[in-house]
N, CA, C and O atoms as a DFTB+ gen file, in Angstrom:
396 C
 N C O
     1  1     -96.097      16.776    -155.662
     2  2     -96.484      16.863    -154.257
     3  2     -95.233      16.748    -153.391
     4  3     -94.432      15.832    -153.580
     5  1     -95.039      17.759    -152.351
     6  2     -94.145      17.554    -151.659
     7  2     -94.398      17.218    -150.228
     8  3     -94.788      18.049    -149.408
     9  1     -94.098      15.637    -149.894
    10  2     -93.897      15.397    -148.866
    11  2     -93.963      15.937    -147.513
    12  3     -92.806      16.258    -147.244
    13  1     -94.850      16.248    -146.351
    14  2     -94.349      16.968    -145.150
    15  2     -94.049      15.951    -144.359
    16  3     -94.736      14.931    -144.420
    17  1     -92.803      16.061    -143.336
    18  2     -92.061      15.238    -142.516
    19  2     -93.429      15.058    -141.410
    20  3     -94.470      15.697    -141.264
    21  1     -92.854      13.880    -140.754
    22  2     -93.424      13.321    -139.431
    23  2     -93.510      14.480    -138.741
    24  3     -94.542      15.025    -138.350
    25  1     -92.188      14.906    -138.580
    26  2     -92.366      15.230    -137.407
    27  2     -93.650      17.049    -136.964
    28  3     -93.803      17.702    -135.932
    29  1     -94.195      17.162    -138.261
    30  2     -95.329      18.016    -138.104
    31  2     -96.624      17.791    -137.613
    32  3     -97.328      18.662    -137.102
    33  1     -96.991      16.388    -137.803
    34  2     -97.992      15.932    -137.202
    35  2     -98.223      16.974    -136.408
    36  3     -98.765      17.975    -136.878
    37  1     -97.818      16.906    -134.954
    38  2     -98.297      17.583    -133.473
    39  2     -98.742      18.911    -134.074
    40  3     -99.787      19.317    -133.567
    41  1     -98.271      19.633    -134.943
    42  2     -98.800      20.839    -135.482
    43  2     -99.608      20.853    -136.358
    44  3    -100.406      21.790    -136.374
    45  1     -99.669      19.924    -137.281
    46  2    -101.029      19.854    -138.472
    47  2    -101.867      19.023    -137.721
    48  3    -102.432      18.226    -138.471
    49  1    -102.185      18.877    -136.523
    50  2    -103.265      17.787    -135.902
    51  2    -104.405      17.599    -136.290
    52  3    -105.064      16.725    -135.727
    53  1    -104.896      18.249    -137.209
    54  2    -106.198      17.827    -137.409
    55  2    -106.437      16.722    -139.034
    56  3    -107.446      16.206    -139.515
    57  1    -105.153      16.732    -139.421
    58  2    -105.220      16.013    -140.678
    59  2    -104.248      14.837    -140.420
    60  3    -103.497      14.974    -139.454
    61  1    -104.147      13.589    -141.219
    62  2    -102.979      12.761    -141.038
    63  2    -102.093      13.386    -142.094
    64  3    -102.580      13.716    -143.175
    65  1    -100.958      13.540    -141.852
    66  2     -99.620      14.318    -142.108
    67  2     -99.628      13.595    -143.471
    68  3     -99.360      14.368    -144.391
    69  1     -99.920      12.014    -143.943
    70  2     -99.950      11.886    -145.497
    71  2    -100.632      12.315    -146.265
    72  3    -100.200      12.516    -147.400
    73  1    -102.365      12.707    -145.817
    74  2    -102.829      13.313    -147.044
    75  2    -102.936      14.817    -147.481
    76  3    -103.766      15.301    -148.251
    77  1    -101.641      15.618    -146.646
    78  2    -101.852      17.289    -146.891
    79  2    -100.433      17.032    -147.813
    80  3     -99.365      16.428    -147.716
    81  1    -101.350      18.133    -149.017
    82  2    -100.510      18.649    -149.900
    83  2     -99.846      20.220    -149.828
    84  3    -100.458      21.270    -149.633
    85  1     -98.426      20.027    -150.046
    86  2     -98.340      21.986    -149.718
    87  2     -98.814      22.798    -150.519
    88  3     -98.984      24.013    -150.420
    89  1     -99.102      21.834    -151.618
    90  2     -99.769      23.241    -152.364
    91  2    -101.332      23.624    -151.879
    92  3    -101.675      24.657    -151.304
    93  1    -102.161      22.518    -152.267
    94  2    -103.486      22.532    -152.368
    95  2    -103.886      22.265    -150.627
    96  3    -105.111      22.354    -150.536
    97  1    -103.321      22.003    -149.385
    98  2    -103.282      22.919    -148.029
    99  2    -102.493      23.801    -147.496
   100  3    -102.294      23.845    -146.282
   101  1    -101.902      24.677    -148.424
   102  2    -100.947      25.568    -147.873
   103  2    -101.474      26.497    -147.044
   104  3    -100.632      27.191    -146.474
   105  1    -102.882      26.777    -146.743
   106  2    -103.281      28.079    -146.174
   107  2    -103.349      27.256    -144.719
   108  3    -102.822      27.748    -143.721
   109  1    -103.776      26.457    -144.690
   110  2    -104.067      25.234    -143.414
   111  2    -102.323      24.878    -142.812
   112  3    -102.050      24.884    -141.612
   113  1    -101.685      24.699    -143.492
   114  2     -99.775      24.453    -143.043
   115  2     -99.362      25.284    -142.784
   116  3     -98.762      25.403    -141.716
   117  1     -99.512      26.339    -143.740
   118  2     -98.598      27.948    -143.002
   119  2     -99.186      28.779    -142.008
   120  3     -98.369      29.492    -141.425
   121  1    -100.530      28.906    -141.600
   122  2    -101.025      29.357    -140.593
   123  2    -100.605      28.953    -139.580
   124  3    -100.001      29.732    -138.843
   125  1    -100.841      27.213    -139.112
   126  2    -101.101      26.353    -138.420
   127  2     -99.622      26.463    -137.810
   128  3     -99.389      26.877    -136.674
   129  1     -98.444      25.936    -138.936
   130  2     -96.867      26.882    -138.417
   131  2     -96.525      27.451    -137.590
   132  3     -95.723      27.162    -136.702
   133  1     -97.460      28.907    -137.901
   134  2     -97.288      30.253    -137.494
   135  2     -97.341      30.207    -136.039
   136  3     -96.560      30.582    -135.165
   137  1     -98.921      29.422    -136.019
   138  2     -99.692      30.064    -134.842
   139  2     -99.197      28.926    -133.638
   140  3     -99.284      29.187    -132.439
   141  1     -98.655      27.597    -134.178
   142  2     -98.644      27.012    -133.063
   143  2     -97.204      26.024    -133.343
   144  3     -96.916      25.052    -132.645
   145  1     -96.669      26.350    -134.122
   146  2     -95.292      25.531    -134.581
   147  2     -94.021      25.459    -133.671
   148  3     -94.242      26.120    -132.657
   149  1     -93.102      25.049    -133.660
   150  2     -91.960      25.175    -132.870
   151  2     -90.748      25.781    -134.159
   152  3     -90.783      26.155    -135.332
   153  1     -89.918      25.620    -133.262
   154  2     -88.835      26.986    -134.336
   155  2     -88.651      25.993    -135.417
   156  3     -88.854      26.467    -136.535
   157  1     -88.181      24.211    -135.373
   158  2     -87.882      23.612    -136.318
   159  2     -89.293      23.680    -137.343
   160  3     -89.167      23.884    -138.550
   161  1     -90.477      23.506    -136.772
   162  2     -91.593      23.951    -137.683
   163  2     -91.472      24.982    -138.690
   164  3     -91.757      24.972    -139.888
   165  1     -90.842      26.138    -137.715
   166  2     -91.024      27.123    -138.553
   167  2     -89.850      27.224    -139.559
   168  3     -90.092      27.852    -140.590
   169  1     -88.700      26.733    -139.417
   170  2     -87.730      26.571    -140.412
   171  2     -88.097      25.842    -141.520
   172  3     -87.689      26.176    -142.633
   173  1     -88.720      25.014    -141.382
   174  2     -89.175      24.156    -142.577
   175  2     -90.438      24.392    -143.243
   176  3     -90.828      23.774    -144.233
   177  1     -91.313      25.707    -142.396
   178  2     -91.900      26.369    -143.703
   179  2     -91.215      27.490    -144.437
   180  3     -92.024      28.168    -145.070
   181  1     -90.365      27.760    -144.508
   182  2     -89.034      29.188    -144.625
   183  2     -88.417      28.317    -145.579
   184  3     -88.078      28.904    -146.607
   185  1     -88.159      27.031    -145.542
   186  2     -87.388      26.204    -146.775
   187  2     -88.379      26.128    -147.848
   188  3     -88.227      26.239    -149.065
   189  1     -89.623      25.875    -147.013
   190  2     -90.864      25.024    -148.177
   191  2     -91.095      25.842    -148.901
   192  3     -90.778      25.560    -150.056
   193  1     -91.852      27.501    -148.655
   194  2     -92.440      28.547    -149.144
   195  2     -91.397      29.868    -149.223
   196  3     -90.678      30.385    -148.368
   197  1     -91.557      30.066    -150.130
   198  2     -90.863      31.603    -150.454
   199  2     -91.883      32.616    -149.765
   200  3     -93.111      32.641    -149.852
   201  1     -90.840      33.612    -148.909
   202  2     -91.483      34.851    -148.453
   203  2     -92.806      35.279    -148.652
   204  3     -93.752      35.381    -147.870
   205  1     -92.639      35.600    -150.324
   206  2     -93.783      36.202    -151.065
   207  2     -95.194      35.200    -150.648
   208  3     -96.157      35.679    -150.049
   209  1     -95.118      33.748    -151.078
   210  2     -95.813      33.001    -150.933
   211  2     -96.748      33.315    -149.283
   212  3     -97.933      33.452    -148.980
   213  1     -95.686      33.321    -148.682
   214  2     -95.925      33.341    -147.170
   215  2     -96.532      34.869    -146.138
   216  3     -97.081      35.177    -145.080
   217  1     -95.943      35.419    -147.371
   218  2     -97.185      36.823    -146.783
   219  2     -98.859      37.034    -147.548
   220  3     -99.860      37.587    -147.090
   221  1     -98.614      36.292    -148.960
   222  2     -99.874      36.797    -149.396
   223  2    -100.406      35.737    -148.771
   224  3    -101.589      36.077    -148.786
   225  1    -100.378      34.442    -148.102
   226  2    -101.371      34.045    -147.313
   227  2    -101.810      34.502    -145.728
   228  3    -102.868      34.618    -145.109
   229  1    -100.399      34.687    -145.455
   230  2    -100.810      35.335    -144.036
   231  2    -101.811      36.414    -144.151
   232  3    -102.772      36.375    -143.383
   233  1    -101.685      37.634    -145.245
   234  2    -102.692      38.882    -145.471
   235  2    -103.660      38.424    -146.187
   236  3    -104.726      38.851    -145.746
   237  1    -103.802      37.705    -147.153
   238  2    -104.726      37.223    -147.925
   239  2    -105.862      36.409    -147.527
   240  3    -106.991      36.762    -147.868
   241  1    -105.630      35.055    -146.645
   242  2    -106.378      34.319    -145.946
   243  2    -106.334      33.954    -144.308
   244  3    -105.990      32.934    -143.712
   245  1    -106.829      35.226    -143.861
   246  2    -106.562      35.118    -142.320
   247  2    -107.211      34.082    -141.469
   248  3    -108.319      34.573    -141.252
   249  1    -107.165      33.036    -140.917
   250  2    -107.184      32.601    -139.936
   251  2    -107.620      33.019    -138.392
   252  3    -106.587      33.541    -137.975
   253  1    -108.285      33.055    -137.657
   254  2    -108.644      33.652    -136.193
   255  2    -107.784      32.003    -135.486
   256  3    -108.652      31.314    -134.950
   257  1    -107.175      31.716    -135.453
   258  2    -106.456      31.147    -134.650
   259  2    -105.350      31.713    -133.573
   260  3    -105.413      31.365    -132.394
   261  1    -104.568      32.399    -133.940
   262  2    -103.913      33.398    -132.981
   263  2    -103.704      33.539    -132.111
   264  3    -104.771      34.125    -131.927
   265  1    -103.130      33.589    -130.917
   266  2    -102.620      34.455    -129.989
   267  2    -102.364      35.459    -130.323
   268  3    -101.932      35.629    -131.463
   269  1    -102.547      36.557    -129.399
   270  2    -101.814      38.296    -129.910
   271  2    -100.403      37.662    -130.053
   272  3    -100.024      37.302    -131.167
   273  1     -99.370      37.469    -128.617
   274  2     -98.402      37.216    -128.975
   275  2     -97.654      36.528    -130.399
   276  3     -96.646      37.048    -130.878
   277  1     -98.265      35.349    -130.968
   278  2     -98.525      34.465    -132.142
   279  2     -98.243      35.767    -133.614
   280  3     -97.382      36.034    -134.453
   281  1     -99.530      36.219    -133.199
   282  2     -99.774      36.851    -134.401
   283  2     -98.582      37.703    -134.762
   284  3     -97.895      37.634    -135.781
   285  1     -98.438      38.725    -133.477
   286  2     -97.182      39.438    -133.799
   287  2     -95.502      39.144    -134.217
   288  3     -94.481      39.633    -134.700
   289  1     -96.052      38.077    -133.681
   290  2     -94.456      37.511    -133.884
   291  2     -94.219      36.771    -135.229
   292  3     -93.099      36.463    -135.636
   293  1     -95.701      36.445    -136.056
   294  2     -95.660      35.588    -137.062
   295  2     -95.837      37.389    -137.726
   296  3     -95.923      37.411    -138.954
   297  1     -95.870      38.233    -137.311
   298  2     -96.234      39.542    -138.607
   299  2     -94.753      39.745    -138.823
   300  3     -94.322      39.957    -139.956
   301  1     -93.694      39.668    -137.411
   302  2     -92.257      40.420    -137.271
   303  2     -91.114      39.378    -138.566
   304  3     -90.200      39.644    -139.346
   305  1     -91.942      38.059    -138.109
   306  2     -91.014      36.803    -139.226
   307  2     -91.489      37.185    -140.536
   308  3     -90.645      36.865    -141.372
   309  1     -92.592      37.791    -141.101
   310  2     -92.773      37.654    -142.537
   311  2     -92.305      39.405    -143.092
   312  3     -92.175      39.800    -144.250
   313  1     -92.130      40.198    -141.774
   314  2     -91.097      41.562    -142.614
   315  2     -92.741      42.292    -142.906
   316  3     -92.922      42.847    -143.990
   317  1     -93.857      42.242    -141.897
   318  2     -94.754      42.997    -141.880
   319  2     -95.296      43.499    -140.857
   320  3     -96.505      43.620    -140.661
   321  1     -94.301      43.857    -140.061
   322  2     -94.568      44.012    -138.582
   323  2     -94.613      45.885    -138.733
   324  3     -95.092      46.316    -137.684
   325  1     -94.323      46.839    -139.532
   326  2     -94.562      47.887    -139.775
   327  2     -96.276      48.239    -140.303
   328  3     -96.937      49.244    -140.037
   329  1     -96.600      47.274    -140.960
   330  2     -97.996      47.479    -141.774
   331  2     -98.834      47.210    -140.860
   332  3     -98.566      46.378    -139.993
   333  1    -100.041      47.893    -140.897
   334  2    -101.173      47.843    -140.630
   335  2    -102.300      46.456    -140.970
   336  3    -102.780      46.238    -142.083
   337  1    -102.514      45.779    -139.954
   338  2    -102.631      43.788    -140.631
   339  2    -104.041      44.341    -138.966
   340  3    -103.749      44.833    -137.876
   341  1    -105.382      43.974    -139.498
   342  2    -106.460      44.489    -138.804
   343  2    -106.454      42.946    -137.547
   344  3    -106.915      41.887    -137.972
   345  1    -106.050      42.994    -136.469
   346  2    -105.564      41.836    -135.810
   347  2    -107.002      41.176    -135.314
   348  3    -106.996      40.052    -134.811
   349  1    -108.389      42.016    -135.496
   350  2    -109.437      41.193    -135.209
   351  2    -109.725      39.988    -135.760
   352  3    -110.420      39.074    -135.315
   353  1    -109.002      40.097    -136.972
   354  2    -108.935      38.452    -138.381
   355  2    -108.561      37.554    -138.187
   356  3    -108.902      36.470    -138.660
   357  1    -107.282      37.939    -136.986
   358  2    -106.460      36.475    -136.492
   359  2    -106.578      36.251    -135.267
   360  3    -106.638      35.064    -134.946
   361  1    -106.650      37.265    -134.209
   362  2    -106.838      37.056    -132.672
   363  2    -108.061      36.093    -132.140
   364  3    -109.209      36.492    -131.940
   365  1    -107.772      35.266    -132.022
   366  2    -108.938      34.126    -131.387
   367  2    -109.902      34.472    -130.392
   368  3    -111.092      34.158    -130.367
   369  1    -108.916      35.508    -129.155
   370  2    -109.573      36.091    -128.214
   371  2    -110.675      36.897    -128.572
   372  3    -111.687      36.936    -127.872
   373  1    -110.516      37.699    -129.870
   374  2    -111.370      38.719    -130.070
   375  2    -112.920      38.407    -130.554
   376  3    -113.249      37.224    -130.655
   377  1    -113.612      39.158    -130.773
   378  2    -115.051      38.730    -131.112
   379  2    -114.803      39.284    -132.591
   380  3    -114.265      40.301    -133.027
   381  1    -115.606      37.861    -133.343
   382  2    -115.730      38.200    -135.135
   383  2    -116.608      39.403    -135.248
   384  3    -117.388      39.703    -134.344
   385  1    -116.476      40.175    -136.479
   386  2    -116.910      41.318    -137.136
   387  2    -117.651      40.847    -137.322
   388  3    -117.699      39.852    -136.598
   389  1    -118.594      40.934    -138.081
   390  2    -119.395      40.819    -139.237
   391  2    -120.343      41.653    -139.562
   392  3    -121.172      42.146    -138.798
   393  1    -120.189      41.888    -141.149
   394  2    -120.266      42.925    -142.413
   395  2    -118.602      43.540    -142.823
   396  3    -118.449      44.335    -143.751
């Protein structure tokens, strides 16, 4: 288990910062990062997680937390800002699909 620093709290707010694990909450840490982190946040998921790691969750388990701005800027940091990523999945503003 690796340790996440204090100073994430303000960004993982909904858990106490001792009982998240990066592995077994990584989809909950790297979103949460993304969407609402500060740059030192985001450096220290860039140390924690390898790239790879960090796109198949961003595409894999989307989140509607988002800002447009957010989103795009978390697509431009993971080197998927060319691909086609359906932004209704993450945009908060937007209204859920369903089917």
């Amino acid at each position: 288990m690796v340790y996440l620093p204090a100073s994430l709290q303000g960004t993982l707010w909904s858990a106490p910062i001792g009982t998240l694990d990066t592995r077994t909450n990584r989809v909950y840490i790297i979103h949460q990062i993304l969407a609402f982190g500060t740059m030192d946040d985001t450096r220290w998921l860039f140390r924690t997680y390898d790239q790879k790691t960090l796109r198949e969750v961003f595409l894999n388990d989307p989140l509607k937390i988002y800002t447009r701005p957010a989103f795009h800027f978390s697509k431009l940091l993971l080197g998927i800002d060319g691909e086609h990523v359906p932004v209704y999945r993450y945009d908060r503003s937007l209204p859920r699909r369903i089917g």
